[in-house]
N, CA, C and O atoms as a printed pandas DataFrame, in Angstrom:
     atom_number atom_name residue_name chain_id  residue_number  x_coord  y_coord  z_coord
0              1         N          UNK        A               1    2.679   33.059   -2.196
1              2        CA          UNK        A               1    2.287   32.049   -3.137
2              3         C          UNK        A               1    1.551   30.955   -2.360
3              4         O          UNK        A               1    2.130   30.528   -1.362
4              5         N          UNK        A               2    0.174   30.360   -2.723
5              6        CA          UNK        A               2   -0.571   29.737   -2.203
6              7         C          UNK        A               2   -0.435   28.452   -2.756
7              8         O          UNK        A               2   -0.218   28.466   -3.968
8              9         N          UNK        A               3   -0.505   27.240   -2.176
9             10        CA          UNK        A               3   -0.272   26.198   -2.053
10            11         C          UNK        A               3   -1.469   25.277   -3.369
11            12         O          UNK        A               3   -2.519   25.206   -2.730
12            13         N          UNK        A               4   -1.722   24.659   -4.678
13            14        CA          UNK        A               4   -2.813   24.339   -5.273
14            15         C          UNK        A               4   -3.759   23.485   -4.448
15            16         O          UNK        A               4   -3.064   22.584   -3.978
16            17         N          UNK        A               5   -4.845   23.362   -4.104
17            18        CA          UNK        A               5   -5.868   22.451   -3.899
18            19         C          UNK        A               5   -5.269   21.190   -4.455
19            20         O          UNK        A               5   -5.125   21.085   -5.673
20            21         N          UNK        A               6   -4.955   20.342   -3.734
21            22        CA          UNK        A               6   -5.059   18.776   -4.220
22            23         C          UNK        A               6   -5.390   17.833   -3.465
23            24         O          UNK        A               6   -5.237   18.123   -2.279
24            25         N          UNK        A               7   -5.900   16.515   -3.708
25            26        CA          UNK        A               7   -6.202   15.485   -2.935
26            27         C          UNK        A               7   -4.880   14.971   -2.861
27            28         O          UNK        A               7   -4.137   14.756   -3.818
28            29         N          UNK        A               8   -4.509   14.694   -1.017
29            30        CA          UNK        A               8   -3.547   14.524   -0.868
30            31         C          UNK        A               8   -3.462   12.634   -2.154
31            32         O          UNK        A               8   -4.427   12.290   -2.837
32            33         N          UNK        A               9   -2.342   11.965   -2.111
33            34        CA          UNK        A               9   -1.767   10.833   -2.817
34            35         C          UNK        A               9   -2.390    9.757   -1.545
35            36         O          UNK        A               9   -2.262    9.822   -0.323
36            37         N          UNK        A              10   -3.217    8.615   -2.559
37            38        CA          UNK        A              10   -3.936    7.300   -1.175
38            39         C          UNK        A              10   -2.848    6.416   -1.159
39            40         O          UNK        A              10   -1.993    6.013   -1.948
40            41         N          UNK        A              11   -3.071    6.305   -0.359
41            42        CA          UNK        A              11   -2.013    4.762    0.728
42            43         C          UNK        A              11   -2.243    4.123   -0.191
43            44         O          UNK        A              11   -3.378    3.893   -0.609
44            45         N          UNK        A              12   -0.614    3.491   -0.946
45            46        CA          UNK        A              12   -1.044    3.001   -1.516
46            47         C          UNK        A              12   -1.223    0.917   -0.875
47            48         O          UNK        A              12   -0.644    0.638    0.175
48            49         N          UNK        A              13   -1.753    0.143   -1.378
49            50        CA          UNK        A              13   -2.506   -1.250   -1.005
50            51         C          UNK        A              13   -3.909   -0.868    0.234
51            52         O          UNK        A              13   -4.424   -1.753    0.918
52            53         N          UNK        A              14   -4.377    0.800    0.303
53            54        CA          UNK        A              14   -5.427    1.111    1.254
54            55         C          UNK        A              14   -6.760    0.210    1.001
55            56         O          UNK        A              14   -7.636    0.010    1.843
56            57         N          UNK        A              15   -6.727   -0.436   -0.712
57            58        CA          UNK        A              15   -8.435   -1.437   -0.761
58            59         C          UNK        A              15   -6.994   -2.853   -0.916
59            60         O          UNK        A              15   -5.884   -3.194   -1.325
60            61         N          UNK        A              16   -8.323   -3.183   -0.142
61            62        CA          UNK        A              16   -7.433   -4.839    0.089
62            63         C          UNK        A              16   -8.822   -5.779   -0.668
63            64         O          UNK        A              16  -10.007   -5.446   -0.699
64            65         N          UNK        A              17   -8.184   -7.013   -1.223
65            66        CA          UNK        A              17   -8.568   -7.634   -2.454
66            67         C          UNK        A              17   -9.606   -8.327   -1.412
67            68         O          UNK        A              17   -9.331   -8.531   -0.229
68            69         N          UNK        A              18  -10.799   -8.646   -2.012
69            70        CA          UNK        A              18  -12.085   -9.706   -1.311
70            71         C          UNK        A              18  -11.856  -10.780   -1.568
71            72         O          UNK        A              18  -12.748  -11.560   -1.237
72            73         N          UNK        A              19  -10.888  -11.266   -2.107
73            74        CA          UNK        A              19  -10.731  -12.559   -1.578
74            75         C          UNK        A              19   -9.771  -12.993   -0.561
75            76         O          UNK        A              19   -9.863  -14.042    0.077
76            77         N          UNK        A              20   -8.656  -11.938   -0.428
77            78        CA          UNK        A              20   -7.718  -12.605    0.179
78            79         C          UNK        A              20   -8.102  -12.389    1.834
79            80         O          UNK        A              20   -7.655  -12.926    2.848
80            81         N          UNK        A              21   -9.245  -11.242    1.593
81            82        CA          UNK        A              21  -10.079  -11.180    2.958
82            83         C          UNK        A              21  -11.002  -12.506    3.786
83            84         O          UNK        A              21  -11.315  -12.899    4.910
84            85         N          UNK        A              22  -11.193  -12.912    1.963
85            86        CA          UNK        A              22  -12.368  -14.272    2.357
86            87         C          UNK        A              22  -11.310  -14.967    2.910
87            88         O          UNK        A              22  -11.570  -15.437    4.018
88            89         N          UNK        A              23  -10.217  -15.177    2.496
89            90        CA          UNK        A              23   -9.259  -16.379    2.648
90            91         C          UNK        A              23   -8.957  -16.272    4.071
91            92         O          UNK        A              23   -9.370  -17.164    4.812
92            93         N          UNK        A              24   -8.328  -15.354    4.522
93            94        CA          UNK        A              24   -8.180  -14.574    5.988
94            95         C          UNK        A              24   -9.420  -15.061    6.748
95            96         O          UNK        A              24   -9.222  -16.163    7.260
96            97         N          UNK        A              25  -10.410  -14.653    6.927
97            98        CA          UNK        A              25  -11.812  -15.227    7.505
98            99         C          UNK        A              25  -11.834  -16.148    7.490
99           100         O          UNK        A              25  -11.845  -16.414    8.692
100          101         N          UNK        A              26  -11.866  -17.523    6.703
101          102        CA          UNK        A              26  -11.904  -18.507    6.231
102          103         C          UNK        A              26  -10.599  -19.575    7.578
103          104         O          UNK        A              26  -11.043  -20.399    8.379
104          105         N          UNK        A              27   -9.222  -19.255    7.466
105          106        CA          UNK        A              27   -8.632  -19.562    8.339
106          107         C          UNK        A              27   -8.606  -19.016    9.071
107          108         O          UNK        A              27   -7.724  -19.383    9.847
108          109         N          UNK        A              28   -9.490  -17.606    9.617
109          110        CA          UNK        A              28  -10.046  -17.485   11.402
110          111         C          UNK        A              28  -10.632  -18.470   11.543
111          112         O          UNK        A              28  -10.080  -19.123   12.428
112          113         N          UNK        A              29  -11.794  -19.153   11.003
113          114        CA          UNK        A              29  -12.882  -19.810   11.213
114          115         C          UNK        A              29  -11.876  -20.980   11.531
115          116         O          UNK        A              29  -11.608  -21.222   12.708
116          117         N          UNK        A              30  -11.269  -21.766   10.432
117          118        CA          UNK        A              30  -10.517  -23.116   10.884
118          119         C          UNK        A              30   -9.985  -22.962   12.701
119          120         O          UNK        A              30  -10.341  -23.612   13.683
120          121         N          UNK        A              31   -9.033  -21.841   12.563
121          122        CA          UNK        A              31   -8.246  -21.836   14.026
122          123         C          UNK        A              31   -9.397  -21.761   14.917
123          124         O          UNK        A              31   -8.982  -21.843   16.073
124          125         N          UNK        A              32  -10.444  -21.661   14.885
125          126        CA          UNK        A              32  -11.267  -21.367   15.774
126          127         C          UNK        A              32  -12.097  -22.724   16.389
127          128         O          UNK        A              32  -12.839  -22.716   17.372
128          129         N          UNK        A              33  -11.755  -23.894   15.523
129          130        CA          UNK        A              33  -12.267  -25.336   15.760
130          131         C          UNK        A              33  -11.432  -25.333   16.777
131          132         O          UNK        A              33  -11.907  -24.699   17.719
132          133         N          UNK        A              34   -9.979  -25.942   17.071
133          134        CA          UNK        A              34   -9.413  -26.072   18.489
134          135         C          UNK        A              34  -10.260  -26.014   19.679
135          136         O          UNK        A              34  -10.487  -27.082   20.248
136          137         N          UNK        A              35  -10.743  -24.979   20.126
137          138        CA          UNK        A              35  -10.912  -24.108   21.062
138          139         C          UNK        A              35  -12.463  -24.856   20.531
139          140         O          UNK        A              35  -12.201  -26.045   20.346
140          141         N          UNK        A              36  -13.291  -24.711   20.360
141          142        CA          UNK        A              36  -15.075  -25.426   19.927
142          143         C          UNK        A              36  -14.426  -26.833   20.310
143          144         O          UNK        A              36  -14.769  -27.242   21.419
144          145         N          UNK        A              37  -13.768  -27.444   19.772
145          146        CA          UNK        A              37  -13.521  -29.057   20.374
146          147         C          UNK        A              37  -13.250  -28.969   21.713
147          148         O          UNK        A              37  -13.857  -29.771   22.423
148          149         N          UNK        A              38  -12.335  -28.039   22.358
149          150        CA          UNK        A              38  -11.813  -28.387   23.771
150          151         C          UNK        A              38  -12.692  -27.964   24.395
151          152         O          UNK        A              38  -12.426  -28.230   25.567
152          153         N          UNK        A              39  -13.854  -27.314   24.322
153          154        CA          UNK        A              39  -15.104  -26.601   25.063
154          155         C          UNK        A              39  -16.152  -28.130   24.987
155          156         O          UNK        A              39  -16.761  -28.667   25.912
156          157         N          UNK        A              40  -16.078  -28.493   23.687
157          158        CA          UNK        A              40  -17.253  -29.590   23.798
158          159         C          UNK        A              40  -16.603  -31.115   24.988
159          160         O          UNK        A              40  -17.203  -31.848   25.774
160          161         N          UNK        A              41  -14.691  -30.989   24.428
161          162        CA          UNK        A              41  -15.412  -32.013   25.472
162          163         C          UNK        A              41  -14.678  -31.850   27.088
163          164         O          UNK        A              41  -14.237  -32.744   27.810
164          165         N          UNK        A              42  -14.716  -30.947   27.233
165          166        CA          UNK        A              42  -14.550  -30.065   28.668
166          167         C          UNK        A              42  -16.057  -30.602   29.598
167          168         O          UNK        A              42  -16.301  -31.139   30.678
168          169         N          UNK        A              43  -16.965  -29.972   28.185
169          170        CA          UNK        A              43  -18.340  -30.220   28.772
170          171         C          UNK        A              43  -18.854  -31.650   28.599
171          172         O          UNK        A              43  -19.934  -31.971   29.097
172          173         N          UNK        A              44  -18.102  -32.528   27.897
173          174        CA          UNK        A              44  -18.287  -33.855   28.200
174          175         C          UNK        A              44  -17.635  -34.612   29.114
175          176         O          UNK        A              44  -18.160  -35.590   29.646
176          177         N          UNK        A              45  -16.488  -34.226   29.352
177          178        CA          UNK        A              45  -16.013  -34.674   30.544
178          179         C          UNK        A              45  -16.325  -34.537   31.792
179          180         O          UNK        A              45  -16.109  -35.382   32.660
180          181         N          UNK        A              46  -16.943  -33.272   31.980
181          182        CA          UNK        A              46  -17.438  -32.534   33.566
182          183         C          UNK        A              46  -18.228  -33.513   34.420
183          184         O          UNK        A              46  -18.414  -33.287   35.616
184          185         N          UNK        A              47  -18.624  -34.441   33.903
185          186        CA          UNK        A              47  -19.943  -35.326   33.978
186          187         C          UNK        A              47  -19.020  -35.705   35.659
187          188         O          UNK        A              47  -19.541  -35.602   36.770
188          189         N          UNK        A              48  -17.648  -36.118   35.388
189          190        CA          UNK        A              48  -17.078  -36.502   36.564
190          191         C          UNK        A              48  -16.877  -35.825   37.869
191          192         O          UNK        A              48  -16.654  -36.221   39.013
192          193         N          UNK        A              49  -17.056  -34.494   37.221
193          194        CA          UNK        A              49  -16.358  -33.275   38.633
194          195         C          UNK        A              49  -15.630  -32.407   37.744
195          196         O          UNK        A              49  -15.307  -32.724   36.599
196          197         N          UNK        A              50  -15.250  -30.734   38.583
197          198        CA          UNK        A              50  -14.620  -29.922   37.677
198          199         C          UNK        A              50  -13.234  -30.351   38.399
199          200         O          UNK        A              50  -12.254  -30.454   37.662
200          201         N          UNK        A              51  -13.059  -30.637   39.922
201          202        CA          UNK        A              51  -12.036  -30.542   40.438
202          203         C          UNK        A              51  -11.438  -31.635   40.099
203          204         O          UNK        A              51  -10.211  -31.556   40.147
204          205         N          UNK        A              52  -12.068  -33.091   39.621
205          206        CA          UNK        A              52  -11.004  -34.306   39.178
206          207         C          UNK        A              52  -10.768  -33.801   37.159
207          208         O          UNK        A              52   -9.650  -33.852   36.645
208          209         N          UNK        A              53  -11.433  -33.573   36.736
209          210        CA          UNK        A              53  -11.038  -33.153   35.345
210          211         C          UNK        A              53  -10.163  -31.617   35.431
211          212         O          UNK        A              53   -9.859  -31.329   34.273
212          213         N          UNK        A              54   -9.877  -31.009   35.983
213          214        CA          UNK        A              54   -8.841  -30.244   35.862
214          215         C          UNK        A              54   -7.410  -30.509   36.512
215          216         O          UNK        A              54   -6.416  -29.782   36.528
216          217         N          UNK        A              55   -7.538  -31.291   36.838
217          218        CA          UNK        A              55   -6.124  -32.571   38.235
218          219         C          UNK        A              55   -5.311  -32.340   37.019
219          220         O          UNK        A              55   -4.439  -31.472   36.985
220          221         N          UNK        A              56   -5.510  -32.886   36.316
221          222        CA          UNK        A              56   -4.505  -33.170   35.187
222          223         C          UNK        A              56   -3.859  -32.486   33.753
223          224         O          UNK        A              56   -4.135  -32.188   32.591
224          225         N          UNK        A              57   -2.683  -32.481   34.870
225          226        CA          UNK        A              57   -2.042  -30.974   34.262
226          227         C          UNK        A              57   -1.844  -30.805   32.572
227          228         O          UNK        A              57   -2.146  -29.768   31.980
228          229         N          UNK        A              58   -1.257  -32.067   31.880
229          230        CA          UNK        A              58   -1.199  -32.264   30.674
230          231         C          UNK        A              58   -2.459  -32.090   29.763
231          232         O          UNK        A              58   -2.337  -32.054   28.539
232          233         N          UNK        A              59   -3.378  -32.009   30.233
233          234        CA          UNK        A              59   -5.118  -32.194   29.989
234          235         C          UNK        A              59   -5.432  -30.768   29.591
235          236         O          UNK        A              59   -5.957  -30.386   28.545
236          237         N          UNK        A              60   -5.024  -30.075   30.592
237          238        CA          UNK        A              60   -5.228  -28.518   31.212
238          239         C          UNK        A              60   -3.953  -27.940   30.480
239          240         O          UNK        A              60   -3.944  -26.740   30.207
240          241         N          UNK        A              61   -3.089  -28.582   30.216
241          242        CA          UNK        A              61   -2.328  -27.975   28.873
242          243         C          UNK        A              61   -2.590  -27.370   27.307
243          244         O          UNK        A              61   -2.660  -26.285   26.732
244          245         N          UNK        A              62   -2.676  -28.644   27.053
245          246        CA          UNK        A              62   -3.425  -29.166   25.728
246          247         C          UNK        A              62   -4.490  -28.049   25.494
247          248         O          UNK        A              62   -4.537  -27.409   24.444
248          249         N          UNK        A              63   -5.439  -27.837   26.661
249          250        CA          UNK        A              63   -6.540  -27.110   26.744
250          251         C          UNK        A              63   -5.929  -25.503   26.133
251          252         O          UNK        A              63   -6.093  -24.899   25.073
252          253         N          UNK        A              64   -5.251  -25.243   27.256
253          254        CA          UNK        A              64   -4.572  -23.803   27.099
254          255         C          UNK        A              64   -3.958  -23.773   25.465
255          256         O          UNK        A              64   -4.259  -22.757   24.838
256          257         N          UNK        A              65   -3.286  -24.606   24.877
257          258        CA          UNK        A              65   -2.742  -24.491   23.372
258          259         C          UNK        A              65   -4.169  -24.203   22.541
259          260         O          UNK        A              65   -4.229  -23.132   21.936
260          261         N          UNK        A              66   -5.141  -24.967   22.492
261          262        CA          UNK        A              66   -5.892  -25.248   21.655
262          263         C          UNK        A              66   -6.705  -23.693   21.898
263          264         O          UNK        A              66   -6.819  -22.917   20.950
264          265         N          UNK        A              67   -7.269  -23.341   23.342
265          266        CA          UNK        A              67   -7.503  -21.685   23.242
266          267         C          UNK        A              67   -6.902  -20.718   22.925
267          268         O          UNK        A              67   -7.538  -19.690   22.691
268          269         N          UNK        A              68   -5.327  -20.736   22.803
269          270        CA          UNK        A              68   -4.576  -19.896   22.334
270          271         C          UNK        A              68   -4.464  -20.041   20.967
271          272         O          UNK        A              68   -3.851  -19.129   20.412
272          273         N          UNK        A              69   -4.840  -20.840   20.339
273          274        CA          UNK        A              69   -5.018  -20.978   18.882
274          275         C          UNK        A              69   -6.017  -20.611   18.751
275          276         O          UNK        A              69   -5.994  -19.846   17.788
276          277         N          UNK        A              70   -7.167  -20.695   19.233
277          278        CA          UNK        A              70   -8.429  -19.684   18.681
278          279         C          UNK        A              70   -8.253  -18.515   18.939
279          280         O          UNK        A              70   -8.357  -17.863   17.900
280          281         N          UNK        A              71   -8.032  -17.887   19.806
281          282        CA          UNK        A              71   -7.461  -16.742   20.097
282          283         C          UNK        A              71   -7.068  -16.131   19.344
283          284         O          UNK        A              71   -7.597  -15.027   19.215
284          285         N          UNK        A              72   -5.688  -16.578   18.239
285          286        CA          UNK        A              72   -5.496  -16.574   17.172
286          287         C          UNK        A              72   -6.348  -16.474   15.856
287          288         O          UNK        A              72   -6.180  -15.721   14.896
288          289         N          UNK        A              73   -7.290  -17.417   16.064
289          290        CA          UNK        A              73   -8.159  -17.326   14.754
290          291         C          UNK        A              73   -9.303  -16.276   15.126
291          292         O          UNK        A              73   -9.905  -15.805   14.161
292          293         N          UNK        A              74   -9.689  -15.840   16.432
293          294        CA          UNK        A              74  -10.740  -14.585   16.495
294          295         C          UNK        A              74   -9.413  -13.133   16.096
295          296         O          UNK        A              74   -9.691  -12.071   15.540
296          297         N          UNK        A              75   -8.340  -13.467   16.480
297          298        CA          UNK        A              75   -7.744  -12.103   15.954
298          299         C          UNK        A              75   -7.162  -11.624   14.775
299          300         O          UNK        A              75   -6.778  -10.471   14.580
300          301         N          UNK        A              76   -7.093  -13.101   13.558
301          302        CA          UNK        A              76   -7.339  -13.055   12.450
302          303         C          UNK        A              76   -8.800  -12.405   11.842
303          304         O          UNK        A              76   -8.985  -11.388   11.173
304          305         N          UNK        A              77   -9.463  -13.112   12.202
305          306        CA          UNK        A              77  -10.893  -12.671   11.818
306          307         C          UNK        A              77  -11.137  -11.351   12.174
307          308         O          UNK        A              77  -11.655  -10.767   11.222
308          309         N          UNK        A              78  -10.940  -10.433   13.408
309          310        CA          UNK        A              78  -10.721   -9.247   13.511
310          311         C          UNK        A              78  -10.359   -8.376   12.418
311          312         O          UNK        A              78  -10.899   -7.403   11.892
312          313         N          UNK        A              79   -8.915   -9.232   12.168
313          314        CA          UNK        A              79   -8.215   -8.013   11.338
314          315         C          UNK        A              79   -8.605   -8.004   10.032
315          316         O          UNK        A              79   -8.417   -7.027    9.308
316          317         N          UNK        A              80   -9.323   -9.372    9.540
317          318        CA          UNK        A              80   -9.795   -9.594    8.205
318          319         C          UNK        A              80  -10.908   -8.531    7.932
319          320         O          UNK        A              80  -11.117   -7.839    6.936
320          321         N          UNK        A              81  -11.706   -8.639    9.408
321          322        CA          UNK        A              81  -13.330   -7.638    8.979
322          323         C          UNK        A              81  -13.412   -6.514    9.739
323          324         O          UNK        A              81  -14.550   -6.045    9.772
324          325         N          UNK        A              82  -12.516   -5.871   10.417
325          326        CA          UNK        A              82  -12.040   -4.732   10.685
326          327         C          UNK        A              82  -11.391   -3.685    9.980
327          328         O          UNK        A              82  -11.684   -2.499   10.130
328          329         N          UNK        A              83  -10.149   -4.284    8.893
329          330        CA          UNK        A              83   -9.129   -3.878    8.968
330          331         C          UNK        A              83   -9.476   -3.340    7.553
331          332         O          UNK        A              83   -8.689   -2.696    6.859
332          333         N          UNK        A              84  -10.749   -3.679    7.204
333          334        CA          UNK        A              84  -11.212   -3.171    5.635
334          335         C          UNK        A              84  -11.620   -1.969    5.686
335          336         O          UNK        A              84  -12.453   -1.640    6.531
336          337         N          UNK        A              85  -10.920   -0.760    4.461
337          338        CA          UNK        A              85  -11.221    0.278    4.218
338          339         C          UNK        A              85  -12.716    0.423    3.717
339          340         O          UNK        A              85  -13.204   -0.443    2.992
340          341         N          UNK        A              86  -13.534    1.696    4.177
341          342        CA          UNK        A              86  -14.852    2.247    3.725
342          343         C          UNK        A              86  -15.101    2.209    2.240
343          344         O          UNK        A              86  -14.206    2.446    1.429
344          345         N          UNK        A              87  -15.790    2.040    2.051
345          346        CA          UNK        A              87  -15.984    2.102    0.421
346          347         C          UNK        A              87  -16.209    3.676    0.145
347          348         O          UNK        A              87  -16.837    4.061    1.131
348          349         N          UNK        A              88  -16.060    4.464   -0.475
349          350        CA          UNK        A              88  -16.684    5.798   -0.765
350          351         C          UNK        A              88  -17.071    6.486   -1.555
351          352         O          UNK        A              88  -17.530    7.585   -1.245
């Protein structure tokens, strides 16, 4: 006895809604200011030296949080425009 032809059953939540994608994207983009501010004024500060603007460890803290929060918001954004099924 042979098995019928069928399309197997889709995952089901496999189409994910366009907005809640926009929304997702939307707060990549926010988390991603942090990290654009601490770059701009990294590069405004440099004016002094790299070796006296990195002295200061609390400075160079702050720094590290605010990239790890973008970090965050590029791996949101990943999963927002990655993680979308093919249309077919």
């Amino acid at each position: 006895m042979s098995a019928p032809d069928h399309q197997p059953p889709s995952v089901p939540g496999a189409r994910r809604d366009p907005v809640a994608t926009t929304l997702l994207i939307v707060a990549g983009i926010a988390l991603l200011l942090p990290g654009l501010c601490s770059i701009g004024f990294i590069i405004i500060l440099s004016g002094d030296g790299l070796k006296d603007l990195f002295s200061d460890g609390g400075l160079v803290a702050l720094w590290a949080v605010c990239f790890a929060i973008s970090a965050g918001g590029v791996a949101l954004i990943r999963r927002a425009w990655i993680g979308r099924p093919t249309v077919e």
